[in-house]
PANU-341568 format. One record per residue (C-alpha): x, y, z; residue number from 0; residue in three letters. Coordinates in pm, whole numbers. Example, Ala and Ser with C-alpha at 12.3 -4.5 7.8 and 13.67 -1.06 7.14 Angstrom:
% PANU-341568
    east   north      up    k    r
    1230    -450     780    0  ALA
    1367    -106     714    1  SER
% end
This chain:
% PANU-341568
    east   north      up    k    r
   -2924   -1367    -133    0  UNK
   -2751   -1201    -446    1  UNK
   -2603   -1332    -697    2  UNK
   -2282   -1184    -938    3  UNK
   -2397   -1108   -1284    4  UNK
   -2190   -1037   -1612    5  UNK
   -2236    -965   -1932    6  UNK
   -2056   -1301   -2066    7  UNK
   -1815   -1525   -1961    8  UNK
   -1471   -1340   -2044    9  UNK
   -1347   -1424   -2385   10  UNK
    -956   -1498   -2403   11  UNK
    -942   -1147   -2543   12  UNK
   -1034   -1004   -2218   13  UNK
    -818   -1238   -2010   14  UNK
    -532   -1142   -2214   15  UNK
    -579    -800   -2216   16  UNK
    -752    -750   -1830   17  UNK
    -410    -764   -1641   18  UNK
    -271    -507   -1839   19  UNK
    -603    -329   -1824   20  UNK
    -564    -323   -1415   21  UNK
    -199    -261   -1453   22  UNK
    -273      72   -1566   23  UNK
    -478     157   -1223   24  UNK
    -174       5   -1016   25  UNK
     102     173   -1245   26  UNK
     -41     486   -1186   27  UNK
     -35     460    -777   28  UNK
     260     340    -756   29  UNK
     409     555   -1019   30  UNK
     276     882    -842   31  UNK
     378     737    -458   32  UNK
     736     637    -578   33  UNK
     787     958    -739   34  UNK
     691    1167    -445   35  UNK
     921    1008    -194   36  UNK
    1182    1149    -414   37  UNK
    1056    1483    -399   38  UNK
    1031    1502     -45   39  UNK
    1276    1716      56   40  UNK
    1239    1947    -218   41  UNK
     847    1983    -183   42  UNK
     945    2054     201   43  UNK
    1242    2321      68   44  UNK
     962    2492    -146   45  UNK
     645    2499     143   46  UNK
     923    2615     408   47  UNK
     867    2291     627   48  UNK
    1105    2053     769   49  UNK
    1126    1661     579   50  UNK
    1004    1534     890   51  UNK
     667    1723     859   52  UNK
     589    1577     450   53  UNK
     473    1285     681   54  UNK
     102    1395     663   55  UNK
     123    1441     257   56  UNK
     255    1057     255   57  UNK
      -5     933     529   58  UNK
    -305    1164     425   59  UNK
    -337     971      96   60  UNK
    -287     565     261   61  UNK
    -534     718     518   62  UNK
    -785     792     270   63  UNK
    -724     478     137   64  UNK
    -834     334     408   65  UNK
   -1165     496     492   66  UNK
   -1312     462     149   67  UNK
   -1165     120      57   68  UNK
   -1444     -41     285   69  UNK
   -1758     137       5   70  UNK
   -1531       6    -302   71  UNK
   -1664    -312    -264   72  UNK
   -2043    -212    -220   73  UNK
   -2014      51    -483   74  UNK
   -1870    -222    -739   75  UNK
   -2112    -464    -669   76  UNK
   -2414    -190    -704   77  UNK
   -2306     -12   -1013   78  UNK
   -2096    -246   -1153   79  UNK
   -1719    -263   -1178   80  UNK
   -1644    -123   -1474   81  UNK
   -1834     250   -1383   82  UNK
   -1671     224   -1066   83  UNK
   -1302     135   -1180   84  UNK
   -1379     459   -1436   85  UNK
   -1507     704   -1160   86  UNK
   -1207     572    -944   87  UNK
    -918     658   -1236   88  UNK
   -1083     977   -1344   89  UNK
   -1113    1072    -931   90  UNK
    -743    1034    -906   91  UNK
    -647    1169   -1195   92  UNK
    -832    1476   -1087   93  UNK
    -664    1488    -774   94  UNK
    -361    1458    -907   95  UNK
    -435    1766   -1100   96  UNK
    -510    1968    -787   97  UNK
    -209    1841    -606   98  UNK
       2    1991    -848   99  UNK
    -165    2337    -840  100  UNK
    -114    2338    -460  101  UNK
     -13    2627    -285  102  UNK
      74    2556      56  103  UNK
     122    2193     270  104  UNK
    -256    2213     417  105  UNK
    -371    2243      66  106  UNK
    -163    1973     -72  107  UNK
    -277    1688     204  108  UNK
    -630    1804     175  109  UNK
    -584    1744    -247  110  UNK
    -399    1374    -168  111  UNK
    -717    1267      18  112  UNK
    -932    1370    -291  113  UNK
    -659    1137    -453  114  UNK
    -724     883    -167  115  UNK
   -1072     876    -277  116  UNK
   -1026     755    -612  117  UNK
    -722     527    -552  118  UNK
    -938     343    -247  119  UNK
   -1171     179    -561  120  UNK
    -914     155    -800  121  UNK
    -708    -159    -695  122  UNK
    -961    -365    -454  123  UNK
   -1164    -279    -767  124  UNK
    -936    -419   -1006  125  UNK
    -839    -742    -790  126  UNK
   -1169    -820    -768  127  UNK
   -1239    -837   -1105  128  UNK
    -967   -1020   -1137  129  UNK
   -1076   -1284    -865  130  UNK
   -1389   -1323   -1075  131  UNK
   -1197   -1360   -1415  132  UNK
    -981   -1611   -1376  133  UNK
   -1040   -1972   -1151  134  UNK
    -836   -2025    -889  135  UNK
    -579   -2220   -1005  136  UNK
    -472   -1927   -1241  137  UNK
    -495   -1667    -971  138  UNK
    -114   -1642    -864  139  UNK
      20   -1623   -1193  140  UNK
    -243   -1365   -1341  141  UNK
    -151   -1136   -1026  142  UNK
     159   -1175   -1073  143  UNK
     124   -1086   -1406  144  UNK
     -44    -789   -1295  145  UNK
     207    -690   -1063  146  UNK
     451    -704   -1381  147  UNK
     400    -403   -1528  148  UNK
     225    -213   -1211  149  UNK
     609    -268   -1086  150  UNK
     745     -83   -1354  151  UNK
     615     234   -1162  152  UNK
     847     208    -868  153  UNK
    1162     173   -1112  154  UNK
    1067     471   -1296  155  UNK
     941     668   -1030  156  UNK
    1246     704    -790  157  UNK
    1456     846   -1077  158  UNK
    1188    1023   -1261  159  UNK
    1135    1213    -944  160  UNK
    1485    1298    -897  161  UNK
    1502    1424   -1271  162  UNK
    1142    1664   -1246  163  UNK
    1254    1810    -912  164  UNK
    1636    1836   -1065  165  UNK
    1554    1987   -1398  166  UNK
    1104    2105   -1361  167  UNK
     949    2236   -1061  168  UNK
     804    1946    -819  169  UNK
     437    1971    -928  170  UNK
     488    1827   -1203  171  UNK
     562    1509   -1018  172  UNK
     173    1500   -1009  173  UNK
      85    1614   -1358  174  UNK
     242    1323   -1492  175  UNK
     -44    1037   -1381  176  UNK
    -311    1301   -1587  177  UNK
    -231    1145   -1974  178  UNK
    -152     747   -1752  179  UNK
    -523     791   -1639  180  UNK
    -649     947   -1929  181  UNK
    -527     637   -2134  182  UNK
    -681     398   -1888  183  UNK
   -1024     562   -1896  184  UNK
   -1019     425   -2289  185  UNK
    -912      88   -2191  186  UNK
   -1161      78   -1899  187  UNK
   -1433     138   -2150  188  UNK
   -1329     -75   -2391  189  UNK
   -1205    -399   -2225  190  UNK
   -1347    -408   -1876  191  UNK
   -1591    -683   -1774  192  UNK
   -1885    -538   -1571  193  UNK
   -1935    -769   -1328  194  UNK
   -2225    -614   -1055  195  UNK
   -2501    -767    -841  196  UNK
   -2876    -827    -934  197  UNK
   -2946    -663    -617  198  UNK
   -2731    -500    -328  199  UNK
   -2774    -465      80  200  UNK
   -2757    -150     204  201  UNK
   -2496      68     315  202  UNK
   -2355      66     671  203  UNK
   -2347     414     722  204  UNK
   -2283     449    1079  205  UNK
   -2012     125    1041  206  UNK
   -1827     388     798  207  UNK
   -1875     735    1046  208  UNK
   -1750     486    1367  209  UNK
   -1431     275    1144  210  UNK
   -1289     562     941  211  UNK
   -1333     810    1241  212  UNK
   -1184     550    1435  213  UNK
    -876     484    1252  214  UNK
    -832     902    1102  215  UNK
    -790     991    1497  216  UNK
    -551     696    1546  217  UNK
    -354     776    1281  218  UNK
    -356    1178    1419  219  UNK
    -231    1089    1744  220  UNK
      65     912    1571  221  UNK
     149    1172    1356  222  UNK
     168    1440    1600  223  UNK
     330    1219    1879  224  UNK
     651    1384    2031  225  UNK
     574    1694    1825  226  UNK
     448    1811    2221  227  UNK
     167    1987    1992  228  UNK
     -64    1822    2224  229  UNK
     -41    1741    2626  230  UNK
     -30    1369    2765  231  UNK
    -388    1453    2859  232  UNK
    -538    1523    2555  233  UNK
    -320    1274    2368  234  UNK
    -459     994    2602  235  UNK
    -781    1118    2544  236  UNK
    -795    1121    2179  237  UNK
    -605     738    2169  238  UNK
    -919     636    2433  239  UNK
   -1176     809    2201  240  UNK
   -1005     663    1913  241  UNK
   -1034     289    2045  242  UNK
   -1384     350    2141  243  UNK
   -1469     399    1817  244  UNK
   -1281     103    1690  245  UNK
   -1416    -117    1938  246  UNK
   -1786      19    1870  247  UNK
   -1749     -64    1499  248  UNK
   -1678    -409    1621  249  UNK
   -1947    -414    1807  250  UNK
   -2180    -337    1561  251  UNK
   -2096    -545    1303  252  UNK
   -2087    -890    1474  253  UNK
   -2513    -755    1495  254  UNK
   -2552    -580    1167  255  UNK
   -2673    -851     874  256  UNK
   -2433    -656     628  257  UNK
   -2172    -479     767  258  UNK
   -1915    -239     650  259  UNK
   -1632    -515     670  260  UNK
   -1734    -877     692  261  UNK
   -1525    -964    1011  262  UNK
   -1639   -1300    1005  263  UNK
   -1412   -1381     709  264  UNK
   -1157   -1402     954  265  UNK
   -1281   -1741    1154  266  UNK
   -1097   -1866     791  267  UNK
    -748   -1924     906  268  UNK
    -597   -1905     559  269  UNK
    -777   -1534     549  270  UNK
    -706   -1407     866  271  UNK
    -326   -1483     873  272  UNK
    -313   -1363     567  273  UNK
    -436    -996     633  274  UNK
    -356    -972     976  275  UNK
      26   -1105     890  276  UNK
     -22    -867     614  277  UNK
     -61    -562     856  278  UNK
     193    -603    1034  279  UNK
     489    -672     807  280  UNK
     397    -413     636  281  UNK
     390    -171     903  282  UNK
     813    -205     874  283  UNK
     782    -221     490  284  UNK
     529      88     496  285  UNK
     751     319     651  286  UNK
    1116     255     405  287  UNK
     973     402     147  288  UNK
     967     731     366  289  UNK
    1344     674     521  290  UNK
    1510     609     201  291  UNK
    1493     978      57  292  UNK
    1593    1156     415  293  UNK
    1860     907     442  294  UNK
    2022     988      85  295  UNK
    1956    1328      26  296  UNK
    1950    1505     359  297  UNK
    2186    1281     547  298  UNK
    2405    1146     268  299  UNK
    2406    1439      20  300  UNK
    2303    1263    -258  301  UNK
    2130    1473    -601  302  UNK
    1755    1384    -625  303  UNK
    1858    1178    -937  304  UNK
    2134     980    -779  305  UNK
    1852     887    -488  306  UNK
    1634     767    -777  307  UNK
    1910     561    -876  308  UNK
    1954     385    -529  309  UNK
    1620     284    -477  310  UNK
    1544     146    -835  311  UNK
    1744    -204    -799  312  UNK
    1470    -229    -543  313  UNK
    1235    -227    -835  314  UNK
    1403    -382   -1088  315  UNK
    1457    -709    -842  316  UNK
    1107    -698    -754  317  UNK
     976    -656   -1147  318  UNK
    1263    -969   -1297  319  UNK
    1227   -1227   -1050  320  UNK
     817   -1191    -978  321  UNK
     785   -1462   -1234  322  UNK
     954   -1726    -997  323  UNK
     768   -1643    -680  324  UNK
     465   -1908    -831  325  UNK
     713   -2144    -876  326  UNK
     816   -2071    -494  327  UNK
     536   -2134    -341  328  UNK
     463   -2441    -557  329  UNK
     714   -2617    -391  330  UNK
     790   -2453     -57  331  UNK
     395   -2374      26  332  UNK
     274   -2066     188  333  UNK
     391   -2152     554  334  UNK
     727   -2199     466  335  UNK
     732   -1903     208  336  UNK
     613   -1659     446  337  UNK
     791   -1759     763  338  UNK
    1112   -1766     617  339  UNK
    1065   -1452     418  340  UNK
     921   -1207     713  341  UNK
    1221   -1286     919  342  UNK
    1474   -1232     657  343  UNK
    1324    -943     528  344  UNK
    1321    -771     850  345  UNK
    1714    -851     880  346  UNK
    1764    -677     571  347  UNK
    1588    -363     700  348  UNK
    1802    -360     989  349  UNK
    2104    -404     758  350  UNK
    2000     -35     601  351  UNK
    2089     120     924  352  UNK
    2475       8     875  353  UNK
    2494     268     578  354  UNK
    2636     537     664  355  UNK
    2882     854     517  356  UNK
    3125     646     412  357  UNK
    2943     339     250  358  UNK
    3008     298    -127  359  UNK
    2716     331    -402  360  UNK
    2706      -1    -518  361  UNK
    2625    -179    -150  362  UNK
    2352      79    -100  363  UNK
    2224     -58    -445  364  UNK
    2321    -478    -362  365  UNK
    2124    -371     -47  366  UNK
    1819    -244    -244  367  UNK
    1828    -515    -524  368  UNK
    1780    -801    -255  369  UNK
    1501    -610     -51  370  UNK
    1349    -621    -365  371  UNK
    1370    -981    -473  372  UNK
    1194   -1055     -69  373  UNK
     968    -789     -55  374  UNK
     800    -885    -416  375  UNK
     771   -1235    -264  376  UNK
     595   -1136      50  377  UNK
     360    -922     -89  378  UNK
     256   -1190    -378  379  UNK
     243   -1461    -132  380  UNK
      28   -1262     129  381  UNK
    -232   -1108    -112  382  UNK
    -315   -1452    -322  383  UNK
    -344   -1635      24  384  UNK
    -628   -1398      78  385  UNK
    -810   -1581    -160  386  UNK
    -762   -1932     -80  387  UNK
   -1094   -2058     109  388  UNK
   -1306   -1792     -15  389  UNK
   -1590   -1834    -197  390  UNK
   -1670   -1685    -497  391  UNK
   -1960   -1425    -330  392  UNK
   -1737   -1322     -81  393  UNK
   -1434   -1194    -320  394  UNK
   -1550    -818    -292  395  UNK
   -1568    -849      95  396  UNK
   -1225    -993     101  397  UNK
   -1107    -772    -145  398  UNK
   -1234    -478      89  399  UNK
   -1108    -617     386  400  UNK
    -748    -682     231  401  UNK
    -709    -352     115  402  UNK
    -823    -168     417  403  UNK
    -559    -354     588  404  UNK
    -298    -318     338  405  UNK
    -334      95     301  406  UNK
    -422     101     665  407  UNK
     -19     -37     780  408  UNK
     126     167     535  409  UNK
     -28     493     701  410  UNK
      82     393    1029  411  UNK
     422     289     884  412  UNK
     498     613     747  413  UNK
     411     770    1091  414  UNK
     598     489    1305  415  UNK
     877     562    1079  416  UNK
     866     943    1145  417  UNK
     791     945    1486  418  UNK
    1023     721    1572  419  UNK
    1324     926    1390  420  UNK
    1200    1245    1541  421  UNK
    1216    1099    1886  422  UNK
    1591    1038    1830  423  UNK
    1649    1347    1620  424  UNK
    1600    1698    1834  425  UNK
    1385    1970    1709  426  UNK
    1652    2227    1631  427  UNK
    1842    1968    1415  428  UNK
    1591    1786    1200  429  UNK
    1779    1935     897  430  UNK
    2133    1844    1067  431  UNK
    2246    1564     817  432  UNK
    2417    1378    1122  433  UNK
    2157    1373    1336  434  UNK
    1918    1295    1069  435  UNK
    2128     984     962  436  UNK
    2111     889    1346  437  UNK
    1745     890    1399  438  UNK
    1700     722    1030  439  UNK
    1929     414    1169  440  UNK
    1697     363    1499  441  UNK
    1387     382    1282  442  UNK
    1534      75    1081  443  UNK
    1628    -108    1343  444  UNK
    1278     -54    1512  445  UNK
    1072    -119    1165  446  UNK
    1304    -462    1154  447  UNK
    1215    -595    1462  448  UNK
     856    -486    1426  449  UNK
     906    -683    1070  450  UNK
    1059   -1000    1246  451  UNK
     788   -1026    1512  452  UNK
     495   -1066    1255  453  UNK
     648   -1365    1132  454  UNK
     484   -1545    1440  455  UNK
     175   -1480    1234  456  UNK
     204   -1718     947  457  UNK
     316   -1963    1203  458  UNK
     -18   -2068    1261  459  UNK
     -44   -2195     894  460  UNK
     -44   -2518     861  461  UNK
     145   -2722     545  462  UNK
    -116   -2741     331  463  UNK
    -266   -2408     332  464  UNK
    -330   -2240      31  465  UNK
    -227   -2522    -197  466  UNK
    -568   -2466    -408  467  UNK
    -376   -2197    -552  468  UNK
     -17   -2238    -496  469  UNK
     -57   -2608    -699  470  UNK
     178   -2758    -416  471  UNK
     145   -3122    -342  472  UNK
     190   -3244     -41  473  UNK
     430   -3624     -22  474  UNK
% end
């Protein structure tokens, strides 16, 4: 048995200044993702590729979350978080270095999983310090609190994009994280506890060659779907090799003693709706990000800048009213919350695909603003319910497990998303702003219902679930 170590118990110093401290890890991801889906269409103008086919520079980094989210926990827990969380943030900022110098699209996806790499143990690295910080009846509103000024990345990033690629060339869409992760190095090394374990299991190896080979051929087969690439036979092929090595990961870890992901976390019911909701809702969520800039500047005709400006009410909803969402839950609970909230938020996504030519500015920006307000909920409610009947030794493996999951739907999102506009949208006229706008609309449709249908999930909550850290009492 191990047992966490630190150096002290944090000081009220280092609670007061750790959220901002992990903020600067999540500011910087979402501050370099936001900023590229702006620059889509202009990176694909200046590599001579369709919008369509950026899909693998969106995916390529969430996939690479993925794979090496699963060691973050491991790696923390053997060297310590604070190396780790400083390896991660100087890993990405590297790779954010080479993105920007790339040449050609096969360079630029191989440089966003060198990005993936040190992204995977920046936030399940940063959570789970923060799970080991502060007791459980502060967790919601220190993530929150977190989430506060890590949100301040998607409201500067849509129209920071649009004013690089308007008035700079696109690379420097990357360059910009290099002086954010140069900062947080400082602050990593100043203020960052160092939780680690006296002594550490080894690694699963084979778990990691058989899960990330697993899900990098899944997520393949879905990008290249209906591209006709590939023949049904060696499609069907690479899906049943694919799910053989899923299903031999599974295998093997119900009979290794310390596998790559603790699957057993899931007989907790809190945990496993939780993450497995999680997936799934954001599978629709996942792929928006992707639609929005096709749908504006391709099919609408909208400037780079004025795209930025549509998609930040999205933000700034999100950012005000994240304050409340403890308050929420408090007296609603996490059943209600979530139940509610999946099935409303996948009518709003199926209310983007009534915006057309002639819609006016300020809907597409109502639109955004309350999409914001219910996606900020869901995603605070689903990744604090994670924690609620887990023990203090098994934060990292939740953590790891959470993550995985999260980066994981967002991959397949983006490709879900683009496959299933391509299969409306021919070939020939992928550039066609018409028939762009058409296969845009089915993808939101499809992303709402797949939204809707994961509500059944958190169904299987029962009232009282997660009140340890919502503070909700039951009459």
């Amino acid at each position: 048995m191990t047992t966490t170590t630190a150096p002290a118990p944090p000081t009220d110093t280092i609670k007061r200044l750790l959220p901002w401290l992990v903020a600067v890890a999540f500011f910087m991801q979402s501050l370099d993702t936001t900023i590229l889906n702006t620059a889509v269409p202009a990176i694909a103008e200046a590599m001579h590729v369709t919008p369509l086919d950026m899909k693998s520079v969106l995916a390529s980094y969430t996939l690479s979350l993925a794979v090496f989210i699963p060691i973050s926990g491991w790696m923390a827990d053997r060297f310590g978080t604070r190396r780790v969380f400083a390896c991660a943030i100087g890993l990405f900022t590297l790779g954010s270095l080479l993105c920007g110098l790339s040449v050609n699209i096969a360079m630029l996806v191989a440089c966003r999983v060198v990005q993936g790499m040190g992204g995977a143990m920046m936030v399940p690295v940063g959570r789970m310090t923060m799970v080991r910080t502060f007791p459980k009846s502060e967790l919601i509103r220190a993530m929150s609190f977190v989430s506060i000024p890590s949100l301040i990345g998607p409201m500067l990033g849509p129209i920071s994009g649009g004013l690089i690629v308007h008035y700079l060339d696109w690379s420097v869409v990357f360059f910009v994280n290099i002086p954010v992760g140069l900062a947080g190095l400082l602050l990593v090394y100043r203020f960052l506890p160092d939780y680690r374990e006296s002594s550490t299991h080894p690694i699963d190896i084979v778990g990691l060659i058989l899960f990330g080979s697993g899900i990098s051929l899944l997520s393949y087969v879905l990008e290249v779907f209906g591209e006709n690439s590939l023949g049904d036979i060696e499609m069907a092929g690479l899906l049943l090799l694919s799910g053989t090595l899923l299903a031999g990961y599974g295998i093997k870890a119900t009979h290794t003693p310390f596998p790559l992901l603790q699957l057993s976390l899931f007989r907790l019911r809190t945990f496993r709706a939780a993450v497995s909701g999680s997936f799934f809702s954001r599978l629709g969520l996942g792929g928006l990000p992707f639609l929005f800039p096709l749908l504006y500047q391709v099919g609408l005709g909208y400037s780079p800048v004025q795209s930025g400006l549509l998609v930040m009410p999205q933000a700034l909803a999100a950012m005000g009213l994240k304050v409340i969402v403890p308050r929420i839950l408090a007296r609603l609970g996490y059943r209600n919350v979530l139940v509610v909230n999946t099935l409303t938020l996948g009518v709003l996504i199926m209310l983007f695909a009534t915006i057309d030519v002639g819609t006016p500015a300020w809907r597409i920006a109502l639109q955004a603003f309350i999409l914001g307000f219910f996606t900020s909920t869901q995603y605070t409610s689903m990744n604090t319910l994670v924690y609620a009947d887990v023990g203090a030794r098994q934060t990292s493996a939740a953590s790891t497990i959470a993550s995985t999951g999260q980066q994981m739907s967002i991959s397949f999102g983006i490709a879900s998303a683009s496959l299933i506009a391509a299969m409306f949208v021919p070939a020939s006229l992928r550039s066609d702003p018409t028939a762009l706008i058409h296969g845009v609309h089915q993808a939101f449709i499809v992303l709402g219902i797949m939204t809707m249908a994961s509500s059944v999930i958190f169904m299987g909550l029962k009232k009282n679930d997660g009140g340890a850290i919502s503070g909700r009492k039951l009459v």
